[in-house]
C-alpha positions, -999 to 999 in steps of 0.1 A, spaced: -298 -77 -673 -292 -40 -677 -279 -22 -646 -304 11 -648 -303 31 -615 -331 51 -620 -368 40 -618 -385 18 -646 -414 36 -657 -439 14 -690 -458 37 -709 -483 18 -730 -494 33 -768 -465 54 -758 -456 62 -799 -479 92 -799 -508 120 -785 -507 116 -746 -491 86 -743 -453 100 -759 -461 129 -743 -463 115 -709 -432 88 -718 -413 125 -725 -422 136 -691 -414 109 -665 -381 110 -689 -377 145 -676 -383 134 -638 -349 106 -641 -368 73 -652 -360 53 -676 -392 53 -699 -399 22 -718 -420 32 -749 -445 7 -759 -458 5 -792 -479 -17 -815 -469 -7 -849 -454 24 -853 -413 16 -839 -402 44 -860 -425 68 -839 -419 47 -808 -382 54 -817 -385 91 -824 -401 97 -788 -373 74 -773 -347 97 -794 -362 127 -779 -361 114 -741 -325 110 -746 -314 141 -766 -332 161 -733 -310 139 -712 -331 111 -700 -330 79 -705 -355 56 -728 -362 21 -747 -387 8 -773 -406 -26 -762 -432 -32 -790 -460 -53 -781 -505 -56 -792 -516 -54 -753 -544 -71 -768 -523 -101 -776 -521 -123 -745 -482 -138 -760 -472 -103 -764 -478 -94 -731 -462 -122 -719 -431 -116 -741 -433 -82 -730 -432 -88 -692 -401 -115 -697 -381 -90 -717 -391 -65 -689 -375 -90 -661 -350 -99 -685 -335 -64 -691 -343 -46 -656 -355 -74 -632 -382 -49 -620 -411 -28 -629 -419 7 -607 -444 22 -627 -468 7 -655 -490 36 -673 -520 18 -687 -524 42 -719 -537 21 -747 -570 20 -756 -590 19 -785 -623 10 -803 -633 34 -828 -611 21 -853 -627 7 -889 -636 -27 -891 -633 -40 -853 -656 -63 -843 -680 -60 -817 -658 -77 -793 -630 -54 -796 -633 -28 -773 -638 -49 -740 -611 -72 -751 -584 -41 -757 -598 -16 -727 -606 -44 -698 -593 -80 -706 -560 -67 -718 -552 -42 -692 -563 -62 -664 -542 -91 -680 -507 -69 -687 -511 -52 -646 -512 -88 -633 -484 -102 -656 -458 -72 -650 -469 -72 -611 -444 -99 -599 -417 -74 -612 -431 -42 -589 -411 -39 -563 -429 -22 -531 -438 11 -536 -448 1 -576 -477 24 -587 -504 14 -619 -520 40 -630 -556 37 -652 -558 62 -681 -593 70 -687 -618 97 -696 -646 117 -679 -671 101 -702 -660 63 -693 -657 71 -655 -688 93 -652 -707 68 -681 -730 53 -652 -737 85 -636 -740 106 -674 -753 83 -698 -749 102 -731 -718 99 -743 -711 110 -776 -723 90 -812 -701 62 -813 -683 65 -784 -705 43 -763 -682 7 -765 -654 30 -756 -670 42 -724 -686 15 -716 -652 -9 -719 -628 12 -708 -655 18 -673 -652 -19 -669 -617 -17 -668 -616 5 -644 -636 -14 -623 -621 -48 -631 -587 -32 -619 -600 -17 -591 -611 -47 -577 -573 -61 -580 -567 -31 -554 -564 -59 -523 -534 -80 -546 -518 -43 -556 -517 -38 -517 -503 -71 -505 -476 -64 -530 -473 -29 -518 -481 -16 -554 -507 16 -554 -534 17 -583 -546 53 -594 -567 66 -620 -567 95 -641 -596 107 -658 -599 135 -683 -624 159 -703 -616 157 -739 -580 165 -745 -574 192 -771 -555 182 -802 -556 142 -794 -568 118 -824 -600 111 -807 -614 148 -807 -605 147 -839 -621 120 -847 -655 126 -827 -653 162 -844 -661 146 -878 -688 119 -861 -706 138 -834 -693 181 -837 -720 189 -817 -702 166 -787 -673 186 -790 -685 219 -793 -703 212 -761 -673 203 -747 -656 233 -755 -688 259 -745 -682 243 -711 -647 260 -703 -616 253 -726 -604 215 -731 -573 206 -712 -541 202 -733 -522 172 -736 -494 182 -719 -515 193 -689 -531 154 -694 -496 142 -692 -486 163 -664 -512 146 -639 -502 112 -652 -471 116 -643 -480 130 -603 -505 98 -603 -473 77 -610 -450 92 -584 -471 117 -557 -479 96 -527 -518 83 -528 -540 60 -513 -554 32 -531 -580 39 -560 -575 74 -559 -585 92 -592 -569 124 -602 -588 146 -623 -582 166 -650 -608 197 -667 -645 191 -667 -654 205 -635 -694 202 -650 -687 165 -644 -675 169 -607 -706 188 -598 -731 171 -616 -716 139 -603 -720 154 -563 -756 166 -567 
């Protein structure tokens, strides 16, 4: 087991966009950042390489959250190496990839995430903090309804995620482990505006006509104060789209 001092801090999809990003900045704060990664160990490696050329301190742990074995193998190296856990940043996500099947979105954005918080939770010491990555058009997708061409599997899954981890909140507290959210307008220069650019512009551009899109380091940035600022249970940060706020309190 490897003697770290500082805090333990799991980024997952941590090899690029808001994910490294976010891995870069709780390296900046002391923690040791583990960088999760499906595929890409060279990326995974360059954001690790980065954390410690800035003076931090960092590790790759590659693992398909979607994989029930991989998660396990990825919480036993976890115990193995540190024996704990303090923060676990549930990042991945996905469904608009090419040929998914129907299926893939819930399994990946509820099943997994709900199954990788309760298999790294007997490692979270007290005062552990999870913390949901999500966006304003899966947390506001009951209240909204459109969502953009496409993106309706995403919102819809990643919504029941939410809610399948928030009702977990009574097992985080008996452990002493906080659960926050962050949601998020679309994030400027991240692969999925870029992708809905090319399948629903209009979505974006509407986006953008409602006040400018927060950037992914100001994403990052409120990640990393849901990991570590003291909060009660279920509390969701926010991040841009203050037209979703509003309409949301009529």
């Amino acid at each position: 087991m490897e003697r770290v001092q500082r805090r333990v801090v799991l980024v997952t999809g941590a090899s690029r966009g808001i994910g490294a990003e976010a891995a870069a900045q709780f390296g900046a704060t002391g923690a040791h950042v583990v960088v999760n990664y499906r595929e890409k160990r060279k990326r995974a490696q360059a954001v690790v390489d980065g954390i410690v050329a800035a003076g931090g301190s960092a590790s790759v742990l590659g693992a398909d959250v979607s994989d029930p074995a991989a998660v396990e193998g990825m919480a036993a190296e976890l115990g193995e190496r540190f024996g704990r856990l303090d923060t676990l940043v549930l990042n991945a996500s996905g469904g608009l990839e090419r040929d998914t099947d129907p299926g893939y979105a819930l399994r990946l954005n509820r099943d997994a995430q709900v199954r990788l918080a309760v298999s790294v939770l007997p490692l979270m010491p007290e005062g552990g903090r999870i913390v949901f990555v999500t966006s304003h058009q899966a947390h506001f997708v009951h209240e909204q309804g459109e969502v953009p061409v496409g993106y309706a599997p995403i919102a819809l899954s990643k919504r029941a995620g939410e809610d399948a981890l928030r009702s977990r909140i009574p097992e985080f507290r008996d452990r002493g482990v906080g659960f926050t959210v962050v949601s998020g307008d679309m994030i400027d220069g991240t692969i999925i505006v870029r992708l809905l650019e090319r399948r629903d512009p209009g979505s974006v551009a509407a986006r953008r006509a409602a006040g400018p899109l927060p950037t992914v380091e100001e994403f990052a940035r409120v990640i990393v104060r849901a990991g570590t600022a003291p909060a009660i249970h279920g509390q969701t940060f926010y991040v841009g789209g203050d037209d979703f706020l509003t309409a949301t309190a009529r």
